[in-house]
N, C-alpha and C positions, 0 to 999 in steps of 0.2 A: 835403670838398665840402659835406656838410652843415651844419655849420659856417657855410661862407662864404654859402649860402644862409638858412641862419639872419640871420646878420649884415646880408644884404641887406633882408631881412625889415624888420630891426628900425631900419635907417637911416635914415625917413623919423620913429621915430615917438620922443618924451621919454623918459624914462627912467621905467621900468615902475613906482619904487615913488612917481613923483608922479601917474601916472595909473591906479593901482590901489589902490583903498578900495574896501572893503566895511564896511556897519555893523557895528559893538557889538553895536545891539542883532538879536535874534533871534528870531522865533516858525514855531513849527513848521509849514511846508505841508501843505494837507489832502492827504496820497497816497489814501487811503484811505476807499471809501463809507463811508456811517453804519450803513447796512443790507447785510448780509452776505449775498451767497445763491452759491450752486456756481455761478453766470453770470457771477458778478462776483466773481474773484477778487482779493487787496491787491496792486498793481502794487508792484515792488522800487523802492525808493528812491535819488536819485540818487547817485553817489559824490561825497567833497568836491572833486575837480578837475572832474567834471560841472557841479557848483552855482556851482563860480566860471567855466566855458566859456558857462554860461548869463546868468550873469549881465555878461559881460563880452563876449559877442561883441556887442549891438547898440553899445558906446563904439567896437570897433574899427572896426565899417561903418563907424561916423557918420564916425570918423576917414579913413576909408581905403577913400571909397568905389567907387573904382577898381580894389581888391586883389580878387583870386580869392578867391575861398570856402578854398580849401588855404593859400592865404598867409595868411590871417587865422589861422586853426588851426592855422597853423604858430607864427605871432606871439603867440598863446593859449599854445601850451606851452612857448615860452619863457620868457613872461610867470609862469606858474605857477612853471617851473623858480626865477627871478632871485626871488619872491615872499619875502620876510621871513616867518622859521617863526613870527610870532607873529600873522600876518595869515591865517596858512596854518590855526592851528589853529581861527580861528573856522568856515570851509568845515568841518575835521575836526569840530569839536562839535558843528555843525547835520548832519553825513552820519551821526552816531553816534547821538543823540536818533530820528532817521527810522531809521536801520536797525535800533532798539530794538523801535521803533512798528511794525513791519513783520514780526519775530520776532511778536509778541503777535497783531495781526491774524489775520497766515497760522496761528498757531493755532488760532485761533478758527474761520479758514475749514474749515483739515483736517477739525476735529472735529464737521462738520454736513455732511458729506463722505458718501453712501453709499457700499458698497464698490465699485459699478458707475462711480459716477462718482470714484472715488480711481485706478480703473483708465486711465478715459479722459483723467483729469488726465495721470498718467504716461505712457501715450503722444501726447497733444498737444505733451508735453515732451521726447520723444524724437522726434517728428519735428521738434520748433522746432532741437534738437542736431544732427540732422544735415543741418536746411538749415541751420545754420551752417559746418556741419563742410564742405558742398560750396561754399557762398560762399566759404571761406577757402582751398580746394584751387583754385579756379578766379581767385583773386585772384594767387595763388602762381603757377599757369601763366602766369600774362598776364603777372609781372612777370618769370617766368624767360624768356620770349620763345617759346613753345608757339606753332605754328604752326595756323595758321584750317586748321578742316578744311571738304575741298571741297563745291562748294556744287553744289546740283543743277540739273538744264536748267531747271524753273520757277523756281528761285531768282535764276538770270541774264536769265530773260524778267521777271522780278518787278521785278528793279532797273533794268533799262533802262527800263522804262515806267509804274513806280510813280508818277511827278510828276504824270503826262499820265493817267491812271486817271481813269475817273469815278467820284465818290462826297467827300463830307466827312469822316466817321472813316476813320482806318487796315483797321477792318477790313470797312468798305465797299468801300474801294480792293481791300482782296485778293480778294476775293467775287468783285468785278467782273473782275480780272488772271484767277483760276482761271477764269471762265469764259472766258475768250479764249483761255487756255492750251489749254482742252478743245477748244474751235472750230479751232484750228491743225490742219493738216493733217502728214503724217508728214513731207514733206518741208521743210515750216517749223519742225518741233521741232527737226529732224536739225542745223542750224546750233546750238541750244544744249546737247542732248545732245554735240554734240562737243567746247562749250564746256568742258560742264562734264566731259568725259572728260579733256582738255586738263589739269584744275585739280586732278583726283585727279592725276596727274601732277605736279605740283608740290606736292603736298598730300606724296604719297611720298616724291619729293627731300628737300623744307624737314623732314618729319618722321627722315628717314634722317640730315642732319646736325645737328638738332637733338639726336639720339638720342645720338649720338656725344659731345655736349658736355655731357650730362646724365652720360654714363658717366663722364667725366673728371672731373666734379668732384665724383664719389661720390653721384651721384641714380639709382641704376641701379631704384627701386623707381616711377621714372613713365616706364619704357619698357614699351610694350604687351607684352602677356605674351606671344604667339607669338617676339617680336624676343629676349625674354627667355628662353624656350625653348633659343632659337637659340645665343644667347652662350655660354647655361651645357651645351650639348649635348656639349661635349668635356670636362667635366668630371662630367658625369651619369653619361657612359661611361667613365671613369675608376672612377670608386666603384660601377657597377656591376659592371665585371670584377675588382675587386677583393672584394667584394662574392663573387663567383662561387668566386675564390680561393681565400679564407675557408673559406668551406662545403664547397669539396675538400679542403681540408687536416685539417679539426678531422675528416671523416671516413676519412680516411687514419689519420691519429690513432688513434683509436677501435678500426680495425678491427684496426692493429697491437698494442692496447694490447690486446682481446681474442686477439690470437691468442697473446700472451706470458703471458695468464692461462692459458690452455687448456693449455699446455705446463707451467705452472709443477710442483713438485714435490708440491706439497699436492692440486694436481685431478687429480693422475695416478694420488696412490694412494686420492684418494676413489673413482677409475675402479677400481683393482686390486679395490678390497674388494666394491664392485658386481658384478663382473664372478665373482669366486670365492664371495659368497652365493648366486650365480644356477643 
């Protein structure tokens, strides 16, 4: 299927290695300020399949100026794919000169770096990690088909009359929505608080068969942890009585293994000799 969407792509357009040149020649883009200071750190340098997407998405507008943003970037990494490796390596020698230049800088950055601010570099960059790390979990839901969880009674009075709102920004319009929301009386929420009781209800369902199809095809680690709980509760109880078992047996064990020392011939006459010094 990809493929054939690929191919659809590329139907309209020449063949990639009469409409792709890049120059010979080459000079280094400035990435990088003149003056170094801890506010301005050297931004990373582009990759060589970046420098030719850069360089080569406004031919494909110009070309195809009715294609989606995704089709063109789709048409882009074909285009890179089908690219002759000798066209290819000039992108490669211009990403490796900047990603040279970029080693040398960030050196220079680190080492006028105090340690307070080497600390806050390090976490600016742990939390840039893991908004990415939550962008990619939430891209990943949306394409497994993760069900919209339910929306509340202002969320439903929100979207009905969000158009008709007064105000110009979006977060005028809501300003103005919450305060209507708040002027509502109990019996006029009670229509979308039922609403939105209605849609946890459906939130349940769509998540209860969604659950089911994520078990199947070996995702058991993005079902909510209660559900998880659940699944694994007859086998928790498994290796816990077994578990219990265990620990009767080894002292069973034990207590026999003492009582056949006690008896043995050697403790009986260390007893004798105790017994007749006494």
């Amino acid at each position: 299927m990809a493929a054939a969407l690929l191919g659809r792509a590329l139907a309209a357009l020449p063949s990639a290695r009469h409409i792709l040149r890049c120059s010979t020649t080459y000079s280094v883009e400035k990435w990088f300020s003149k003056q170094i200071n801890s506010d301005n750190p050297p931004k990373r340098p582009l990759t060589a399949y970046f420098r030719f997407v850069k360089d080569q998405q406004p031919i494909f507008r110009k070309q195809n100026p009715d294609v989606s943003i995704l089709e063109i970037a789709k048409k882009i990494a074909y285009a890179w794919k089908e690219l002759p490796v000798s066209e290819k390596q000039t992108y490669e020698a211009a990403a490796k000169v900047e990603r040279q230049a970029y080693k040398e800088e960030l050196a220079k950055y680190k080492a006028q770096l105090s340690p307070a601010q080497i600390v806050a570099l390090k976490e600016e960059r742990r939390q840039k990690r893991a908004k990415r790390k939550a962008t990619r979990k939430k891209r990943e839901l949306t394409v497994l088909g993760k069900p919209k969880r339910p929306r509340t009674g202002f969320n439903i009075f929100m979207s009905e009359h969000f158009q008709e709102a007064k105000g110009i920004s979006v977060q005028a319009k809501m300003k103005h929505l919450f305060e209507e929301w708040q002027d509502l009386s109990s019996s006029q929420k009670q229509t979308y608080l039922q609403l939105a009781e209605d849609d946890k209800v459906r939130y349940e369902n769509e998540m209860k068969s969604w659950e089911e199809q994520m078990v199947d095809v070996g995702r058991e680690d993005l079902i909510r942890y209660k559900n998880r709980l659940k699944k694994s509760g007859v086998a928790t109880e498994k290796k816990t009585i077994k578990k219990v078992v265990s620990k009767k047996r080894v002292k069973t064990i034990k207590k026999i293994q003492r009582t056949k020392d006690s008896s043995s011939p050697e403790v009986m006459a260390k007893l004798k000799t105790k017994s007749s010094e006494e």
